[in-house]
PAMI-996882 format. One record per residue (C-alpha): residue number from 1; residue in three letters; x, y, z. Coordinates in steps of 0.25 Angstrom, whole numbers, plus 5000, padded with zeros to 4 digits. Last residue first. Layout:
N
@kemi->NUM	gukol->ala	px->X	py->Y	pz->Z
...
# end
This chain:
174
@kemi->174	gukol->unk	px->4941	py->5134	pz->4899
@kemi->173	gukol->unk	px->4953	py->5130	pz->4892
@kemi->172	gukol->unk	px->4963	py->5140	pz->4901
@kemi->171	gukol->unk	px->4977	py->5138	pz->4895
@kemi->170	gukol->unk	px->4987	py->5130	pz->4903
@kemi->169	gukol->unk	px->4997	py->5140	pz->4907
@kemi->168	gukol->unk	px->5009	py->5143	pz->4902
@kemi->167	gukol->unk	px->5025	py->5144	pz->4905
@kemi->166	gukol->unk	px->5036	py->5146	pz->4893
@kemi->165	gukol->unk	px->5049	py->5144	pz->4891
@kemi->164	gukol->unk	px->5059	py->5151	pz->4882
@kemi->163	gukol->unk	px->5071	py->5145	pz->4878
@kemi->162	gukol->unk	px->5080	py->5151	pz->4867
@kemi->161	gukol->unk	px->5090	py->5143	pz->4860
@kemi->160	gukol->unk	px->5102	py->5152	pz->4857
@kemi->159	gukol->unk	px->5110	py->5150	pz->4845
@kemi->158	gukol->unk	px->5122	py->5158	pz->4842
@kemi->157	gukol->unk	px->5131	py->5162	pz->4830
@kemi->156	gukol->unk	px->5145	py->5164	pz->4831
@kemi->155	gukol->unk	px->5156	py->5173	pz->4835
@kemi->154	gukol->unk	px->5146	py->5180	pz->4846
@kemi->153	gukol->unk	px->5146	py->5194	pz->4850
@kemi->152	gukol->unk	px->5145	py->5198	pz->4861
@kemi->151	gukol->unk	px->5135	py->5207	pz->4869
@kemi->150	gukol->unk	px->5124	py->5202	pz->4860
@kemi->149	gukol->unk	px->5111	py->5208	pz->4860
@kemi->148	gukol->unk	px->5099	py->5200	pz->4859
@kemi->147	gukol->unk	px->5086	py->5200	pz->4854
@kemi->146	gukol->unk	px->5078	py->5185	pz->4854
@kemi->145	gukol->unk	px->5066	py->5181	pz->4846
@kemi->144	gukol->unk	px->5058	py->5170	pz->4850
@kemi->143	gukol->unk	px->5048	py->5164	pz->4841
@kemi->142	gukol->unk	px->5036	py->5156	pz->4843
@kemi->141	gukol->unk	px->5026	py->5151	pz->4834
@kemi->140	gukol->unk	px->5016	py->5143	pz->4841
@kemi->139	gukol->unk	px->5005	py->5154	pz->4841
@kemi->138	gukol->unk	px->5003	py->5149	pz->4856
@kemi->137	gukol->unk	px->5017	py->5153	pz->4861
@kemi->136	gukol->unk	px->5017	py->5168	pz->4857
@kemi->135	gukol->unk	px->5005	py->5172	pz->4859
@kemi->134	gukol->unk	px->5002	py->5163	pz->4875
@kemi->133	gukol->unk	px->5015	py->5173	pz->4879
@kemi->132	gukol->unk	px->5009	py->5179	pz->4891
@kemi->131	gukol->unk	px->5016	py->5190	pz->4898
@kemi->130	gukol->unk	px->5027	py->5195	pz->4910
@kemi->129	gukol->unk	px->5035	py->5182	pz->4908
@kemi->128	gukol->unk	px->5048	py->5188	pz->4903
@kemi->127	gukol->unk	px->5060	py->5183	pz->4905
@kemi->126	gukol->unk	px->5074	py->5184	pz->4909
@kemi->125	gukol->unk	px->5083	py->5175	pz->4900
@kemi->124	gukol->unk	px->5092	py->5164	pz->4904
@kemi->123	gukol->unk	px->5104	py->5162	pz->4897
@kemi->122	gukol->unk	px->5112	py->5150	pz->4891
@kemi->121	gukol->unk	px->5126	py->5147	pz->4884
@kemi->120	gukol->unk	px->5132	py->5155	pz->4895
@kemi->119	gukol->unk	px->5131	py->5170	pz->4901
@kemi->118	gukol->unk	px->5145	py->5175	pz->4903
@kemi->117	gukol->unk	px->5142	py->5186	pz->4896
@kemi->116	gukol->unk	px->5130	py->5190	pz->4906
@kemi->115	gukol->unk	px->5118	py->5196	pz->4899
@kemi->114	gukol->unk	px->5114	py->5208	pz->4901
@kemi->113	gukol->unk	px->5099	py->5207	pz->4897
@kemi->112	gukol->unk	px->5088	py->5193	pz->4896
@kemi->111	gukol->unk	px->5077	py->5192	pz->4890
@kemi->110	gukol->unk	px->5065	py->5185	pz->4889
@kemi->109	gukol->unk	px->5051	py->5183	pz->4884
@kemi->108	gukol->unk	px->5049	py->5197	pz->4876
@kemi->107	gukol->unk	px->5035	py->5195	pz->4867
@kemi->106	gukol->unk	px->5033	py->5197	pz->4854
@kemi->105	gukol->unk	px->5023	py->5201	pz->4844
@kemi->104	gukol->unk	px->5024	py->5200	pz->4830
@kemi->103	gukol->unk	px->5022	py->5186	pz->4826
@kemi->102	gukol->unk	px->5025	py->5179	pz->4840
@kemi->101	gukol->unk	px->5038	py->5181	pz->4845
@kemi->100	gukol->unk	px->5043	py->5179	pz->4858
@kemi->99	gukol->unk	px->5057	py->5187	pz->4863
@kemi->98	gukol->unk	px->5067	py->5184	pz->4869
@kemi->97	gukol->unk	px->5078	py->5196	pz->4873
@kemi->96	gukol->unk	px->5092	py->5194	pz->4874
@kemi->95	gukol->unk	px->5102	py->5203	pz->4880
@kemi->94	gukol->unk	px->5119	py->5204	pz->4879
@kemi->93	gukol->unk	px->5122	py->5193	pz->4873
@kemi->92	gukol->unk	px->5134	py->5186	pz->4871
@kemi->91	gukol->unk	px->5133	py->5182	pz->4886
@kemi->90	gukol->unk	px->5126	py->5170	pz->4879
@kemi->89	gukol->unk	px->5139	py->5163	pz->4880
@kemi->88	gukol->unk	px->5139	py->5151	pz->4868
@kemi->87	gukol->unk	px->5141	py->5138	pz->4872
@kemi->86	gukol->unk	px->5130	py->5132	pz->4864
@kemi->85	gukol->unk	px->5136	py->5137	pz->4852
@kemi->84	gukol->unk	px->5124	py->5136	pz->4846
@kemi->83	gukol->unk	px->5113	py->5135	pz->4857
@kemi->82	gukol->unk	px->5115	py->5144	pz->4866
@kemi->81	gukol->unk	px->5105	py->5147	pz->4877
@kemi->80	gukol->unk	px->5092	py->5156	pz->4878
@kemi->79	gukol->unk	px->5083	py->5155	pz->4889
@kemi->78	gukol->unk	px->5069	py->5160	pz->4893
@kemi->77	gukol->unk	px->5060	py->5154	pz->4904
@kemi->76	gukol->unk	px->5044	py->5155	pz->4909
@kemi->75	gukol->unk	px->5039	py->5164	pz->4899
@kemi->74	gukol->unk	px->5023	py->5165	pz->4898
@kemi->73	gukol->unk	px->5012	py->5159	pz->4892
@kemi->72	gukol->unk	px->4999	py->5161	pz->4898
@kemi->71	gukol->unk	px->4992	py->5151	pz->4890
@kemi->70	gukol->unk	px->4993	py->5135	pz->4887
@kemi->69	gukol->unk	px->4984	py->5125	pz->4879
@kemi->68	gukol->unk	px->4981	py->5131	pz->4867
@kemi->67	gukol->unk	px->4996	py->5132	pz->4865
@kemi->66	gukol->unk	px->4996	py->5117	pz->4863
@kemi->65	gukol->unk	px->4999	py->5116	pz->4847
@kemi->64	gukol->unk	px->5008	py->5127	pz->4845
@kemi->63	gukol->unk	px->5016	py->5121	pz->4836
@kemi->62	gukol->unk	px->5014	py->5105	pz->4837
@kemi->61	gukol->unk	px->5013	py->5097	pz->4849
@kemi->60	gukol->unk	px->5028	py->5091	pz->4852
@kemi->59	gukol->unk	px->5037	py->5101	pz->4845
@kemi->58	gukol->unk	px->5027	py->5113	pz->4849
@kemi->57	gukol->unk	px->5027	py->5108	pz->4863
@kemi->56	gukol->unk	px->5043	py->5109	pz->4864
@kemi->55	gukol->unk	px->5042	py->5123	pz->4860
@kemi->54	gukol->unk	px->5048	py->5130	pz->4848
@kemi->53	gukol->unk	px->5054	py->5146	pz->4846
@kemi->52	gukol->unk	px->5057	py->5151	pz->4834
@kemi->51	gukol->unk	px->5067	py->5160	pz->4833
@kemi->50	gukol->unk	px->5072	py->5174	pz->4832
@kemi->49	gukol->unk	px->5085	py->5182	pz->4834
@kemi->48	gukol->unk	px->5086	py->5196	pz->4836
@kemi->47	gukol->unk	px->5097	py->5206	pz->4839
@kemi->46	gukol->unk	px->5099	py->5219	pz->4847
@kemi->45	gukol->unk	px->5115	py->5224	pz->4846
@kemi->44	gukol->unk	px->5124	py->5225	pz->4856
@kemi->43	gukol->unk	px->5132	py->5214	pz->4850
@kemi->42	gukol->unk	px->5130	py->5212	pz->4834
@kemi->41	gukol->unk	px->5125	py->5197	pz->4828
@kemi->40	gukol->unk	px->5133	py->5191	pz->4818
@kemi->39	gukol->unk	px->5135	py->5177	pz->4828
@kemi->38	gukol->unk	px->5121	py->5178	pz->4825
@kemi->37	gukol->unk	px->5112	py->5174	pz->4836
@kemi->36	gukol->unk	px->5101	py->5162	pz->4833
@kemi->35	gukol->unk	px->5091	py->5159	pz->4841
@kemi->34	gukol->unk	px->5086	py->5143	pz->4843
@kemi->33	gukol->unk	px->5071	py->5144	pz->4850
@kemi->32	gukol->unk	px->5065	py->5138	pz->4862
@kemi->31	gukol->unk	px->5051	py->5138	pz->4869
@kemi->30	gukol->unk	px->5049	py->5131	pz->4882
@kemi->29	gukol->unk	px->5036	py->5128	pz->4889
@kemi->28	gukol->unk	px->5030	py->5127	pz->4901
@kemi->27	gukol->unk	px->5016	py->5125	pz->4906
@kemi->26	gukol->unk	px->5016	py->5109	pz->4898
@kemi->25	gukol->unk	px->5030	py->5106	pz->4906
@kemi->24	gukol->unk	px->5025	py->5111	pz->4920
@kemi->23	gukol->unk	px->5011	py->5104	pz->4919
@kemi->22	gukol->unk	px->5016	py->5091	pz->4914
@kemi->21	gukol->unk	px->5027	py->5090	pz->4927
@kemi->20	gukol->unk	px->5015	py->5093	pz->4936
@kemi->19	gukol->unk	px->5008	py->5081	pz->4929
@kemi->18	gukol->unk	px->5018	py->5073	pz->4928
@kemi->17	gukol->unk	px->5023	py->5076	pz->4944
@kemi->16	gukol->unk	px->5007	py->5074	pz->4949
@kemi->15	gukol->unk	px->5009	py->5059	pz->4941
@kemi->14	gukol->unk	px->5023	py->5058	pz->4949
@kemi->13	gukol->unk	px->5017	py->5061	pz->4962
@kemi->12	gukol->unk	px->5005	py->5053	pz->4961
@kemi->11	gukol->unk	px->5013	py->5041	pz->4956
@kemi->10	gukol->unk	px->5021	py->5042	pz->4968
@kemi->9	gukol->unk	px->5009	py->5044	pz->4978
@kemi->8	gukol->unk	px->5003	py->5029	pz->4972
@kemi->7	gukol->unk	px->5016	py->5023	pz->4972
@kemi->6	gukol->unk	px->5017	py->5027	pz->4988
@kemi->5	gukol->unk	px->5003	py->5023	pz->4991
@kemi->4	gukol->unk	px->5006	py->5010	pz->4983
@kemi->3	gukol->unk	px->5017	py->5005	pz->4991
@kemi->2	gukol->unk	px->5012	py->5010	pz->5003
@kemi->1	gukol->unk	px->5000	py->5000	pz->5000
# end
């Protein structure tokens, strides 16, 4: 009978764990695009680079094809890191700004000023989660554009993978 109890409690445990584990994985979400910076490109200058921007839900469900099912989208995380050469110091630049596209409009996401030249190969941005982003995720066409300034330049091109995760809320079917 202990035997049983104890199993019993186990099971609970790990079926209650799915379900949280569920639930945290379906409310957030990653977006990620490859960026490329010009080893071309003048320091001290603004300069854009833009991308489009995919989600593991749209590899596995189609382009777009669960939006129905989530609202108040906002920011959660934003990173970029190098890609190519991956040991490159992002102390080369001297600010970033992230922006989501969608058509016309576009939102700022994250940033991040003075950065440090001794950096690494990966920077966390500051974001911003002050608004909703349900536009620009829903139409399933995301793009991310990037403005930078380089405080160095560099001897080779670069790319960065941009990260930018998301948190949501189930949508309200009633």
């Amino acid at each position: 009978m202990k035997k049983l109890a104890s199993g019993l409690f186990i099971l609970t445990i790990f079926i209650s764990s799915c379900a949280t584990l569920q639930s945290i994985v379906k409310s957030t979400f990653p977006y990620t695009s490859t960026l490329i910076i010009p080893a071309s490109s003048q320091t001290g200058k603004t300069i854009s680079a833009t991308s489009s921007a995919s989600s593991i839900d749209q590899i596995f469900t189609g382009n777009g094809s669960n939006t129905s099912q989530i609202s108040q989208v906002r920011i959660s995380s934003a990173k970029i890191e190098a890609v190519n050469p991956t040991n490159q110091n992002l102390g080369v630049f001297k600010s970033i700004k992230v922006y989501l596209l969608n058509g016309s409009n576009e939102a700022l996401v994250a940033s991040r000023n003075d950065v440090a030249a001794t950096t690494g190969n990966s920077l966390v941005l500051d974001i911003d989660n002050s608004k909703f982003l349900d536009d620009y995720v829903k139409t399933g066409n995301v793009r991310i554009r990037m403005d930078y300034i380089l405080q160095n330049s560099l001897s080779v091109d670069l790319s960065v993978k941009a990260s930018i995760g998301f948190n949501t809320s189930p949508a309200n079917t009633n």
